[in-house]
C-alpha positions in Angstrom: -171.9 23.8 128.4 -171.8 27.6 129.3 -172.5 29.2 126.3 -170.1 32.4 127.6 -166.8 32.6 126.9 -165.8 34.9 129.8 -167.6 32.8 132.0 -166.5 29.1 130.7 -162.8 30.4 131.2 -163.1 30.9 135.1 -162.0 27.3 135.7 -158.6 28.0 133.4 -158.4 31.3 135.0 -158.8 29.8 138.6 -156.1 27.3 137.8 -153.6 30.2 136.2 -154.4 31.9 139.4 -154.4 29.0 141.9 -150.5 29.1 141.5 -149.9 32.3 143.1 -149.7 31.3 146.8 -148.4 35.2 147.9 -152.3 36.4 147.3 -153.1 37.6 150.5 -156.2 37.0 152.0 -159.6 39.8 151.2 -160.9 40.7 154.5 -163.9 40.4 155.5 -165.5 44.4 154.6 -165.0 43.2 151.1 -167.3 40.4 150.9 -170.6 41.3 148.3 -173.9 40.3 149.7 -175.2 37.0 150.5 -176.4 35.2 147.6 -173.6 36.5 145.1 -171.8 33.5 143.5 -168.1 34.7 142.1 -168.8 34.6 138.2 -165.1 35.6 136.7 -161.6 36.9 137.4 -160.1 38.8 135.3 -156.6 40.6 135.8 -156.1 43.9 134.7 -152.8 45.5 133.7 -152.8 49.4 132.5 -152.3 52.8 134.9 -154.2 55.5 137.2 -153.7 58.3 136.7 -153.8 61.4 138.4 -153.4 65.3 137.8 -151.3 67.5 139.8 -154.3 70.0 141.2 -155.1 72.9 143.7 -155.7 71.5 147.2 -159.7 72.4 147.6 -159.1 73.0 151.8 -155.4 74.3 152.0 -154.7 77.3 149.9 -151.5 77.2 148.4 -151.1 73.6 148.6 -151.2 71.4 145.7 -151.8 67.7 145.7 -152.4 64.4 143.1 -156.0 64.0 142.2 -156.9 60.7 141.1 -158.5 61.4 137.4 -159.3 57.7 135.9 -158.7 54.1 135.5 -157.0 53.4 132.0 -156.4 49.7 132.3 -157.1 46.2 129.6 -159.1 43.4 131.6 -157.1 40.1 130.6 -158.2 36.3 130.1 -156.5 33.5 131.7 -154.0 32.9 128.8 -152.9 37.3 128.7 -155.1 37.7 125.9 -157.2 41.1 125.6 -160.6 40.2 126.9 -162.2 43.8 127.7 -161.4 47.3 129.2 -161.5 49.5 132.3 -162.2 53.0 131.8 -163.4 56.3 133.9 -166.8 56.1 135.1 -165.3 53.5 136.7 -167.0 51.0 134.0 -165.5 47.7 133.1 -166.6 46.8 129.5 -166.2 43.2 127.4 -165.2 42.0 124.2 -169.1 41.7 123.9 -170.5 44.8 124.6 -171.7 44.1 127.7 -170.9 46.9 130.2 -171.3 47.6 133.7 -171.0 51.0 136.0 -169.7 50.5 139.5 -169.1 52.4 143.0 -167.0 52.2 146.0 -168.9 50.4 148.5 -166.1 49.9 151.2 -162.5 49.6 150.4 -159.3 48.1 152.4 -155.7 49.2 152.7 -153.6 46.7 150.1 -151.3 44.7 152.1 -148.2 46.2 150.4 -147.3 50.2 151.0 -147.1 52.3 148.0 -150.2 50.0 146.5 -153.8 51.4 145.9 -156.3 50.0 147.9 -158.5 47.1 147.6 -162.3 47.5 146.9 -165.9 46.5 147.2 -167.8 47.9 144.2 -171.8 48.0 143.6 -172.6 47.6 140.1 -174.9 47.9 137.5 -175.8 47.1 134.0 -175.1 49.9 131.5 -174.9 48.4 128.2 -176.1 45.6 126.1 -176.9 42.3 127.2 -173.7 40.1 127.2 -171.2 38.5 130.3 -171.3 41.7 132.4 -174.6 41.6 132.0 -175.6 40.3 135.2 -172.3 41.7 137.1 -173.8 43.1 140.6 -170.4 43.4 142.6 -166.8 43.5 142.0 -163.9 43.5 143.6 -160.4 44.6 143.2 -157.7 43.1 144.6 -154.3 41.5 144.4 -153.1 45.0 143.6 -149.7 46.1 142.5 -148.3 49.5 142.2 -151.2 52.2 140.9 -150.5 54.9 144.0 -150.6 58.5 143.8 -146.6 60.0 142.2 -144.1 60.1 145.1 -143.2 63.4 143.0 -143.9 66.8 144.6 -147.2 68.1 142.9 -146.2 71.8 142.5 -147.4 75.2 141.0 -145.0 74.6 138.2 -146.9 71.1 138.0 -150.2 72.3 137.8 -152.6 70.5 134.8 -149.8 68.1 134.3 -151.3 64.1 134.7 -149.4 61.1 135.7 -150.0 57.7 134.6 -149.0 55.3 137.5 -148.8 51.7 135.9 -151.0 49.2 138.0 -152.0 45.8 138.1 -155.3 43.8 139.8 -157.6 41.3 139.9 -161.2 42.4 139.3 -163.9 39.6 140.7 -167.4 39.4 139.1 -170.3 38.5 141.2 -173.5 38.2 140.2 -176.7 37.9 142.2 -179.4 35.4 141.5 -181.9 38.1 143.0 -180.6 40.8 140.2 -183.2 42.5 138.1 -182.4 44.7 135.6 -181.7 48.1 137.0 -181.1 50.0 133.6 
């Protein structure tokens, strides 16, 4: 018996998320590396958010910046089972943390809907289920786009939480060594 409770749920959460049959398929550019063995799911439910900013190449243009994740990772029954902060980092119940960047990324297959990812991670806290957590990747995603609202002077500063909703995947590697 796996003696992880994030882990031992994967077959519940597999079964909660076997019933959605409009998951589109991850292509290809997402995949991790070989040898990485999918370890959990985890939906996520919470916002982006961005701030209405200068634009850094057109002068006297303004534009949405993406800021930060704020978002609750979930367990299969919708119970709180960690968070997803700036960084990005995703952090469990236990401690255990990890620190991730864009690797490659995908358009989502519905408009209006931030895009899917490939992230490289690494261990950034105490020893618990992220522990180990070398990839991750978001999909599934709902909503979470940059405000269809003009960003303008009068906007400047002001931030925007745009509700979102994904699945994060957590691979590990059986060639992972601690990279703290």
């Amino acid at each position: 018996m796996n003696s992880n409770p994030l882990i031992s749920l994967l077959p519940a959460i597999g079964l909660a998320l076997g019933g959605c049959s409009a998951a589109a398929t991850i292509p290809d550019t997402l995949s991790p590396a070989a040898g990485a063995t999918l370890a959990m799911i985890l939906p996520a439910k919470g916002a982006q958010i961005y701030e209405c900013r200068a634009n850094k190449t057109r002068a006297g243009q303004f534009e949405w910046a993406f800021v930060a994740p704020d978002a609750e990772l979930l367990d299969a029954r919708g119970n709180h089972a960690g968070r997803h902060g700036a960084g990005p980092y995703w952090q469990a119940l236990d401690g255990s943390r990890v620190v991730a960047s864009v690797a490659s990324r995908a358009d989502a297959p519905t408009a209006g809907t931030i895009p899917w990812l490939l992230l490289t991670a690494r261990n950034d806290g105490p020893e618990g289920s992220f522990s180990r957590v070398s990839a991750i990747q978001r999909v599934n995603t709902t909503g979470g786009a940059a405000p269809q609202a003009p960003c303008t002077r009068e906007k400047l500063g002001q931030q925007a939480r745009v509700p979102y909703t994904a699945d994060y995947r957590f691979f590990t590697s059986s060639t992972l060594t601690s990279r703290r």
